[in-house]
LOBA-798905 format. One record per residue (C-alpha): residue number from 0; residue in one letter; chain; z, y, x. Coordinates in steps of 0.001 Angstrom, whole numbers. Each point is the difference from the previous one (the first is absolute). Last residue first. Layout:
REM LOBA-798905
+-----+---------+--------+---------+---------+---------+
! num ! residuo ! cadena !      zz !      yy !      xx !
+-----+---------+--------+---------+---------+---------+
! NUM !       A !      A !       Z !       Y !       X !
...
+-----+---------+--------+---------+---------+---------+
END
This chain:
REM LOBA-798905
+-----+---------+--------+---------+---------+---------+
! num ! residuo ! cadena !      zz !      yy !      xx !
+-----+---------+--------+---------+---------+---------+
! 300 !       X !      A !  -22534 !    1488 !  -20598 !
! 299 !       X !      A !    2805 !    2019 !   -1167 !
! 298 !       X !      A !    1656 !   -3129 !    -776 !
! 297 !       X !      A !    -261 !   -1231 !    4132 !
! 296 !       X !      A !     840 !    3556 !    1429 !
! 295 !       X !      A !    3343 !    -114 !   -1670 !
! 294 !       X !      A !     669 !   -3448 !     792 !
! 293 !       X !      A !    -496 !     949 !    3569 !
! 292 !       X !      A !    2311 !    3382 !    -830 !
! 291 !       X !      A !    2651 !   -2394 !   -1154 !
! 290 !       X !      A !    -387 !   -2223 !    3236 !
! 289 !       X !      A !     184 !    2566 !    2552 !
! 288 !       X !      A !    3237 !    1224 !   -1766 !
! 287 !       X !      A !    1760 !   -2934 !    -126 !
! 286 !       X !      A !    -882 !    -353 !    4013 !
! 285 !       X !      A !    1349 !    3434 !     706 !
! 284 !       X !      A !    3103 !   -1362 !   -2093 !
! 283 !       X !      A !     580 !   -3348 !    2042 !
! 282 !       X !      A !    -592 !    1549 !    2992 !
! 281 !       X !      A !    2548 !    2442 !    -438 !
! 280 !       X !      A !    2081 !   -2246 !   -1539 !
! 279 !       X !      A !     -20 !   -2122 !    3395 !
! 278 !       X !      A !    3767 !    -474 !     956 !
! 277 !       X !      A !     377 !    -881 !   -3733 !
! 276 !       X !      A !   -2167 !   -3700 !     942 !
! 275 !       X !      A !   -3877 !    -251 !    -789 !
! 274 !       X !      A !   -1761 !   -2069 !   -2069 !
! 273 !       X !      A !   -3675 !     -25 !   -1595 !
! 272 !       X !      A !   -1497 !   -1662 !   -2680 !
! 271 !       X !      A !   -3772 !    -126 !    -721 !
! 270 !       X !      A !   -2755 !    -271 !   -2304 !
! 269 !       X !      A !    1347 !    1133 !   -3738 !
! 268 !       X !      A !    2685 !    1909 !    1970 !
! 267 !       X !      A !    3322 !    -660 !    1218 !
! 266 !       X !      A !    2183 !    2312 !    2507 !
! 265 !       X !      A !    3034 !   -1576 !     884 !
! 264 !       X !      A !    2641 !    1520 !    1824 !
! 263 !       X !      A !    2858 !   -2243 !    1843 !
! 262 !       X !      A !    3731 !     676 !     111 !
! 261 !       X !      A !     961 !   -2567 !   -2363 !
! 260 !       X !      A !   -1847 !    1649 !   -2708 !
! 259 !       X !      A !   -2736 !    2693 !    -220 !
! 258 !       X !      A !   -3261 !    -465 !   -2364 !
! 257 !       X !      A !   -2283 !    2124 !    -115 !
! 256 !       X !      A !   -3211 !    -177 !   -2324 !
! 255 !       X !      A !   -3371 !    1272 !    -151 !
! 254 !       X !      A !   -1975 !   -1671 !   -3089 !
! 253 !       X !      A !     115 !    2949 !   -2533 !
! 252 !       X !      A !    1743 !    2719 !    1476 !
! 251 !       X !      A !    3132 !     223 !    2375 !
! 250 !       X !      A !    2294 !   -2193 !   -1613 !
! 249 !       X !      A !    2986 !     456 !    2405 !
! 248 !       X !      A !    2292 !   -2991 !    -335 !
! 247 !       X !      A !    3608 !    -851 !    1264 !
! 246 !       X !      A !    2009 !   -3407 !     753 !
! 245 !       X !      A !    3729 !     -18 !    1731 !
! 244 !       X !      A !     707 !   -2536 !   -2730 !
! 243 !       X !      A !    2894 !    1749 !   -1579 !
! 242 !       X !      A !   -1794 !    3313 !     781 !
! 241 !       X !      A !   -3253 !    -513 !   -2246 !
! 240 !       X !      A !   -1523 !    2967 !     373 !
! 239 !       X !      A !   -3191 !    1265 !   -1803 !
! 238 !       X !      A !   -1908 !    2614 !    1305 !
! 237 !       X !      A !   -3686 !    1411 !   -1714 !
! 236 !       X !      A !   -2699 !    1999 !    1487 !
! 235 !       X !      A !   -2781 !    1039 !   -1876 !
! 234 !       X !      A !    -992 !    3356 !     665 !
! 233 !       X !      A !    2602 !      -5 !    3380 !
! 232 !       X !      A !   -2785 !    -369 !    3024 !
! 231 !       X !      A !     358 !    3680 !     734 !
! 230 !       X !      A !     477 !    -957 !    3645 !
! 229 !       X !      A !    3564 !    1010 !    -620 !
! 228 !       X !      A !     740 !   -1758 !   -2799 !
! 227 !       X !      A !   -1315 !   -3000 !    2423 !
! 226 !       X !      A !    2743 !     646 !    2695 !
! 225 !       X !      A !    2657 !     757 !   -2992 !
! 224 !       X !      A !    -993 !   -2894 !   -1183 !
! 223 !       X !      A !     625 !   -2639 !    3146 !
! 222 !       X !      A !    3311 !    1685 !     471 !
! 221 !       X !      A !    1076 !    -911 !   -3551 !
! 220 !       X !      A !   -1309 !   -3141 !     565 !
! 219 !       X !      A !    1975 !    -892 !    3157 !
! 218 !       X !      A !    2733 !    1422 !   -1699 !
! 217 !       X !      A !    -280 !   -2261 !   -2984 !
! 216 !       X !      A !    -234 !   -3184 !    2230 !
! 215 !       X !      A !    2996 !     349 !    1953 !
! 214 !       X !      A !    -813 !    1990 !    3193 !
! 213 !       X !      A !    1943 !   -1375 !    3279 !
! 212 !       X !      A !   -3577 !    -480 !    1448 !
! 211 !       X !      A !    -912 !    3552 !      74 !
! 210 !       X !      A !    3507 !    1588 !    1828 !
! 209 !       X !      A !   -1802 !   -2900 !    2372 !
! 208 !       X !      A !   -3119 !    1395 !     749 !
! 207 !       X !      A !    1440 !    3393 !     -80 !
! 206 !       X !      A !    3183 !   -1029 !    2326 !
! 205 !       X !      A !   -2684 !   -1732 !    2259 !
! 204 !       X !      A !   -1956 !    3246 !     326 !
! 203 !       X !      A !    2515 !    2260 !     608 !
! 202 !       X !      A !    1096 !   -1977 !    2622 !
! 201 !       X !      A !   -3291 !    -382 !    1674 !
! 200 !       X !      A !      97 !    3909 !     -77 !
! 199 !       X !      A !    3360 !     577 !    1546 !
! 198 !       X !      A !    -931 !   -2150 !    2494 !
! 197 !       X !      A !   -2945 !    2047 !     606 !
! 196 !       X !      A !    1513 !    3317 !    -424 !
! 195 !       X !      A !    2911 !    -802 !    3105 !
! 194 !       X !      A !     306 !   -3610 !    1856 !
! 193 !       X !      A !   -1344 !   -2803 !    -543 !
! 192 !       X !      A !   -3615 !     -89 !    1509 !
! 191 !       X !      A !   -3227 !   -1485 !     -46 !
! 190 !       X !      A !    1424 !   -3866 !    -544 !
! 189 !       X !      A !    1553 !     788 !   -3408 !
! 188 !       X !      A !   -3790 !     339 !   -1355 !
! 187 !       X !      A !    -958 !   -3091 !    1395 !
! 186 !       X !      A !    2225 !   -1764 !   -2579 !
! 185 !       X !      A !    -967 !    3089 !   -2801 !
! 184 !       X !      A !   -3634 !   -1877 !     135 !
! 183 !       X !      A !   -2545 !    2933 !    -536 !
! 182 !       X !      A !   -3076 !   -2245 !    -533 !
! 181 !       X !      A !   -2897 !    2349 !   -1371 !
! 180 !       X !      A !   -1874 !     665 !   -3145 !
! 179 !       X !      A !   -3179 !    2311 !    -642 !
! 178 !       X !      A !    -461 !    2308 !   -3283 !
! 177 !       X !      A !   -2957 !    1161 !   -2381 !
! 176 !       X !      A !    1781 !    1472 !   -2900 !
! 175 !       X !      A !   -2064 !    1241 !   -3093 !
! 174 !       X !      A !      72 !    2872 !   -2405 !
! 173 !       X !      A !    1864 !    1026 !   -3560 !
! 172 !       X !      A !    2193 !    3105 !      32 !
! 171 !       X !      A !    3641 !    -223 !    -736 !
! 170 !       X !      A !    1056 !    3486 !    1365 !
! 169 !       X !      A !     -51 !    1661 !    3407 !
! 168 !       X !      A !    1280 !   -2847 !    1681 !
! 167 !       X !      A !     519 !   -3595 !    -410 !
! 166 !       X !      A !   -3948 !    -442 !   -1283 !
! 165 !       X !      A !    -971 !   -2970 !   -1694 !
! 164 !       X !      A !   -1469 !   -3625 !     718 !
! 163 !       X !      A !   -3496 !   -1968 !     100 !
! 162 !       X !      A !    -133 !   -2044 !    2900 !
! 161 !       X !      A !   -1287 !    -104 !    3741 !
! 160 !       X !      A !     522 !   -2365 !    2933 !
! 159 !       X !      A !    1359 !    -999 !    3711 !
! 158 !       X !      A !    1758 !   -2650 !    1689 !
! 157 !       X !      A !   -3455 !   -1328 !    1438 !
! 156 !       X !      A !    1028 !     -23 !    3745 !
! 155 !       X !      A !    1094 !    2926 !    -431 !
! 154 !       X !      A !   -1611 !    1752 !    3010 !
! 153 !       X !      A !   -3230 !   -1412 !   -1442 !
! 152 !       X !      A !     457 !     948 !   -3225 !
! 151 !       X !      A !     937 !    2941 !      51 !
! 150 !       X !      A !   -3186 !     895 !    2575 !
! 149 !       X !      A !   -1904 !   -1406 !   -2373 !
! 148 !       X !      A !    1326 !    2261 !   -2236 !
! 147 !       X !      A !   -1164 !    3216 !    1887 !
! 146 !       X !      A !   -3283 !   -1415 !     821 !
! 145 !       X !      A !    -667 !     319 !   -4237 !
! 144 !       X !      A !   -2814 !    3096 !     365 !
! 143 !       X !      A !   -1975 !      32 !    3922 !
! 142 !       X !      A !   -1888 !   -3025 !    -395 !
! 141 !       X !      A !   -1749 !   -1980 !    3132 !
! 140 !       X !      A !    2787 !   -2781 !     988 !
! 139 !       X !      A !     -83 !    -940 !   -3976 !
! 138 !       X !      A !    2572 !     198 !   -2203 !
! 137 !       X !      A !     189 !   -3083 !   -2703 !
! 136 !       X !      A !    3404 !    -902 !    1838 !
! 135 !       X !      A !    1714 !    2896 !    -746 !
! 134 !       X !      A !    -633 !    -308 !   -3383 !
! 133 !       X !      A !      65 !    2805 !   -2584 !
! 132 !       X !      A !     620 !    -223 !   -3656 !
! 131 !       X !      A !   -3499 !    -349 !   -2237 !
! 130 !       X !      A !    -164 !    2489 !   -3075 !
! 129 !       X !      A !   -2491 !    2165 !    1518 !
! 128 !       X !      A !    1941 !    2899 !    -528 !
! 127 !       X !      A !    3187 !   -1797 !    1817 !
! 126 !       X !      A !    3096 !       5 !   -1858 !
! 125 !       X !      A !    3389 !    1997 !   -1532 !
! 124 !       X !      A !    -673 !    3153 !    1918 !
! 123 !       X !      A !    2686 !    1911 !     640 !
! 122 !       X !      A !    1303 !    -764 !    3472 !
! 121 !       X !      A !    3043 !   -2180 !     979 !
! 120 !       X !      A !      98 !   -1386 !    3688 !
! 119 !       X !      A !    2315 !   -3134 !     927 !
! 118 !       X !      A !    1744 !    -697 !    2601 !
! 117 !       X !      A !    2435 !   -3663 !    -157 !
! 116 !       X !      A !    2402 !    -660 !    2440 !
! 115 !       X !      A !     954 !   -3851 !     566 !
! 114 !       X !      A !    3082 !   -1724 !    -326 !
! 113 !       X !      A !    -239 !   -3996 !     264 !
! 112 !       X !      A !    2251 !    -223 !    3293 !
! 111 !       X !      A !    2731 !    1595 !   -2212 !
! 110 !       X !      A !    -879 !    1181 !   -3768 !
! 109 !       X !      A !   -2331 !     781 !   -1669 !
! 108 !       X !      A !   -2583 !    3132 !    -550 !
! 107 !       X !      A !     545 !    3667 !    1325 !
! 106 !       X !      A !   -1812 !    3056 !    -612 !
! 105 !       X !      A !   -1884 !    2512 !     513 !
! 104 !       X !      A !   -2840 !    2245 !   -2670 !
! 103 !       X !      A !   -2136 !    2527 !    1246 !
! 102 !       X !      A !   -1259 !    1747 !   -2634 !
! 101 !       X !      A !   -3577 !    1803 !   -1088 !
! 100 !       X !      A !    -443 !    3908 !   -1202 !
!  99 !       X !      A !   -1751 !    -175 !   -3464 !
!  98 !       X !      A !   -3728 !    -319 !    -551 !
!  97 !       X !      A !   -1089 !    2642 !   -2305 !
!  96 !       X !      A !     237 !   -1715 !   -3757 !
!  95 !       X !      A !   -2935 !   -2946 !    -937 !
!  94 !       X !      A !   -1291 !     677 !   -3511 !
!  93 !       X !      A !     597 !   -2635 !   -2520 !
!  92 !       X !      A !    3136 !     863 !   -1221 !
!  91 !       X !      A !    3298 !   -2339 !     813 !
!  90 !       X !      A !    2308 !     340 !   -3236 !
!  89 !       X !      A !    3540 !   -1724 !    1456 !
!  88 !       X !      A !     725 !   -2355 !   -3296 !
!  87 !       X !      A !    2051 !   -2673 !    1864 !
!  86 !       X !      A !   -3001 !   -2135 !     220 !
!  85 !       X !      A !   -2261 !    2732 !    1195 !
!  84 !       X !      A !   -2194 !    2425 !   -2123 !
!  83 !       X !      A !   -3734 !     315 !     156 !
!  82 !       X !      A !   -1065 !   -1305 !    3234 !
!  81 !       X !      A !   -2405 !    1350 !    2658 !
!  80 !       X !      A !      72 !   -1437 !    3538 !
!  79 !       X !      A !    1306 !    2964 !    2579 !
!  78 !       X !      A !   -2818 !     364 !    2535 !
!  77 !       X !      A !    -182 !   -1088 !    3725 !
!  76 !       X !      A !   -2838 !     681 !    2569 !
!  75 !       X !      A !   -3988 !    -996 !      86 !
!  74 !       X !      A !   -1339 !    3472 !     -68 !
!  73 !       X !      A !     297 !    2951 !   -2267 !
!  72 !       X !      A !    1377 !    2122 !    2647 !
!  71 !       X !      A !    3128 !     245 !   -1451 !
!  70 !       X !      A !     320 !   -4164 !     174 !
!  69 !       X !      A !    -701 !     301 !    3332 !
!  68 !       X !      A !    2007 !    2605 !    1121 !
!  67 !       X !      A !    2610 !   -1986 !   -1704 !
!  66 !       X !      A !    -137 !   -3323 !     921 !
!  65 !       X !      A !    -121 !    1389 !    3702 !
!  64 !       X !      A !    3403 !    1246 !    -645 !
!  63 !       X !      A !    1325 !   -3010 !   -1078 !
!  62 !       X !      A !   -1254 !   -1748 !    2687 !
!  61 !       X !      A !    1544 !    2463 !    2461 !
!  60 !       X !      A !    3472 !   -1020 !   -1296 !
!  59 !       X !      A !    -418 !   -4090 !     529 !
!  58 !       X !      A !   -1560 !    1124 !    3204 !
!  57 !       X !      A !    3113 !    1832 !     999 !
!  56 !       X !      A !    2183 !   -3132 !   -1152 !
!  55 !       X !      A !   -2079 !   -2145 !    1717 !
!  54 !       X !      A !     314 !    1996 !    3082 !
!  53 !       X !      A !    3690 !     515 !    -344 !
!  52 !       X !      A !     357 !   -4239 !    -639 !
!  51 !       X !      A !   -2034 !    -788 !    3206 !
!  50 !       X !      A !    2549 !    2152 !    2296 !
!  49 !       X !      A !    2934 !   -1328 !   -1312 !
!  48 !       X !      A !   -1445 !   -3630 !     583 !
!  47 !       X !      A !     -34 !    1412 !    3651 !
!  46 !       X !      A !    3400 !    1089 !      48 !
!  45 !       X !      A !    1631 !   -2552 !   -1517 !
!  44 !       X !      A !    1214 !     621 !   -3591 !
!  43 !       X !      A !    3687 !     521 !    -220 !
!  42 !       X !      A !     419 !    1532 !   -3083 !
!  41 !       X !      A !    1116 !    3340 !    1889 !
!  40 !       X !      A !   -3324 !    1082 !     413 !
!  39 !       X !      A !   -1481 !    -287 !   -3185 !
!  38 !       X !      A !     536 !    3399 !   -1603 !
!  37 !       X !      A !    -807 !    2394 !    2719 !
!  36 !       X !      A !   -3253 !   -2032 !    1249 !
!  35 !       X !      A !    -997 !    -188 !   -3593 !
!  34 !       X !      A !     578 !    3744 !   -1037 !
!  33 !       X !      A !   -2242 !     681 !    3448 !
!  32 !       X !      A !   -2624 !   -2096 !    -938 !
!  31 !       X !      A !     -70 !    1115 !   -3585 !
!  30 !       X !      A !    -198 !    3396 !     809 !
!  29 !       X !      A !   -3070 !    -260 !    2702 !
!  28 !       X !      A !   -1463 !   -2028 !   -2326 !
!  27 !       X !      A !    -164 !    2679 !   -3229 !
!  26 !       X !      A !    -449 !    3068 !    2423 !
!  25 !       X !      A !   -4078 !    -451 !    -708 !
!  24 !       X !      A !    1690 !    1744 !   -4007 !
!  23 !       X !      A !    1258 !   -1271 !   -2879 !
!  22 !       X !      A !    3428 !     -89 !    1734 !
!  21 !       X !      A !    2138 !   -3368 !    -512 !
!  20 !       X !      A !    3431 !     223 !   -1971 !
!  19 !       X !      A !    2718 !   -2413 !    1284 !
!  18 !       X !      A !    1670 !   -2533 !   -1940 !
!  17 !       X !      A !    3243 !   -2167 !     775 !
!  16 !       X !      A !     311 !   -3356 !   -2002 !
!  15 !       X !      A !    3201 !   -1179 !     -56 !
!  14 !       X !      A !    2420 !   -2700 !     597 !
!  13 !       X !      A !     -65 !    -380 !    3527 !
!  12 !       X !      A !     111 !    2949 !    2509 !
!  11 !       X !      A !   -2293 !    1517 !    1952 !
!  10 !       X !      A !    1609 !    2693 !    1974 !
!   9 !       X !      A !     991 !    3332 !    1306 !
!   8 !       X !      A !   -2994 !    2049 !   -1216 !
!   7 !       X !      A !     326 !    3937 !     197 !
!   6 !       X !      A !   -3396 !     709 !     483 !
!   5 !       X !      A !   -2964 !    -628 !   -2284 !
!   4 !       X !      A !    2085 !     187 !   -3150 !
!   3 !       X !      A !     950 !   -3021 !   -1648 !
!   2 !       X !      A !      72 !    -586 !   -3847 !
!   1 !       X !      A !    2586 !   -2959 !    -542 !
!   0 !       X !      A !    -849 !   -2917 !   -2693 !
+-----+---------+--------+---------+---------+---------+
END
């Protein structure tokens, strides 16, 4: 993960996650806008599609602030959900705290023509006080509340959603990420330009990516816990390495499991299995953590 001011940038680079802090205040979209424009514009994104992604990403922000007038005014807005104590023993009270200043999350997914560049917004409130998730499609032409995500989802052409996840700054607070996904292939990357920061930036990309897939097994799991240590998902965390087989395990609670071997990821659960390659640990641990706090949310039910 990398903290980034709001000036300063020089790149989006592979490998990480950076974070930005987003003002509680009607500066929220103007901030987000211009951290997005900085960030993304040596990835290669044409113009116009560069365009589409700063306005979701300034609606993306805005909506969080919304959520929170609203939900100080009493109205229809976001609350924490009350549990008694988390899976790795956090103690969650039932009172909701003061709303906590929201992230803005970047960064990069695959590989090649397949890369795409993934912006997500973090605020504090881990669902929606009505207990039904948004839908952009459900909007109608005539409401003012929810146009924001339609938006999203129109310029996204549906490569957009919302989870349960946890803070990257600031702590390990508890809250949701709504996020939108774009293609950022690195092969039209390399046509913008090849000379100066931005080839210096592809490059640093593809060494990440593949620094990444050289890992043996352990070191891709030793990476992939540090990342989760340091979402404060560590209560129950367990490695076991099995070097003579390149093979390692991270029990991560009770029916979350990842499994790394031969270069590839695996996340299993009771439902699902997922699998990434190293170049993607980032995704593969900001997934791991959506799906602990899920389960989370399911036994507190």
């Amino acid at each position: 993960m990398r903290q980034q001011g709001s000036s300063g940038w020089c790149g989006l680079h592979g490998g990480s996650c950076h974070v930005w802090p987003l003002p509680a205040d009607a500066t929220c979209a103007a901030v987000a806008r211009q951290v997005f424009r900085d960030a993304a514009e040596e990835t290669g994104l044409e113009p116009e599609l560069l365009d589409d992604c700063i306005l979701m990403a300034s609606e993306l922000a805005a909506n969080t602030l919304h959520a929170r007038a609203v939900a100080g005014a009493g109205g229809g807005g976001d609350q924490l959900v009350s549990v008694g104590q988390d899976m790795g023993g956090e103690l969650i009270t039932s009172a909701s705290p003061p709303p906590r200043p929201s992230e803005l999350w970047l960064y990069l997914r695959g590989l090649g023509i397949r890369r795409e560049l993934v912006c997500k917004v973090f605020d504090s409130c881990r669902g929606w006080r009505h207990g039904s998730a948004p839908s952009a499609s459900l909007v109608s032409a005539q409401a003012v509340a929810g146009r924001g995500l339609q938006i999203v989802h129109e310029l996204s052409r549906g490569r957009w959603g919302h989870h349960a996840t946890r803070a990257r700054l600031g702590g390990r607070h508890r809250g949701k990420a709504v996020w939108f996904a774009v293609p950022a292939p690195l092969a039209h990357a390399r046509l913008v330009d090849v000379t100066g920061l931005r080839a210096y930036t592809l490059s640093a990309d593809v060494t990440a990516a593949r620094a990444n897939e050289r890992l043996s097994a352990r070191q891709a799991a030793m990476k992939l816990e540090a990342m989760l240590t340091d979402r404060g998902v560590a209560g129950r965390l367990v490695r076991a390495d099995k070097p003579a087989s390149d093979m390692s395990v991270l029990s991560v609670c009770h029916d979350l499991t990842v499994w790394c071997r031969g270069g590839v990821v695996s996340l299993t659960t009771p439902e699902s299995s997922e699998r990434w390659n190293y170049a993607d640990l980032v995704e593969a641990a900001e997934l791991t953590v959506q799906r602990y706090e899920e389960l989370d949310l399911a036994a507190a039910q």
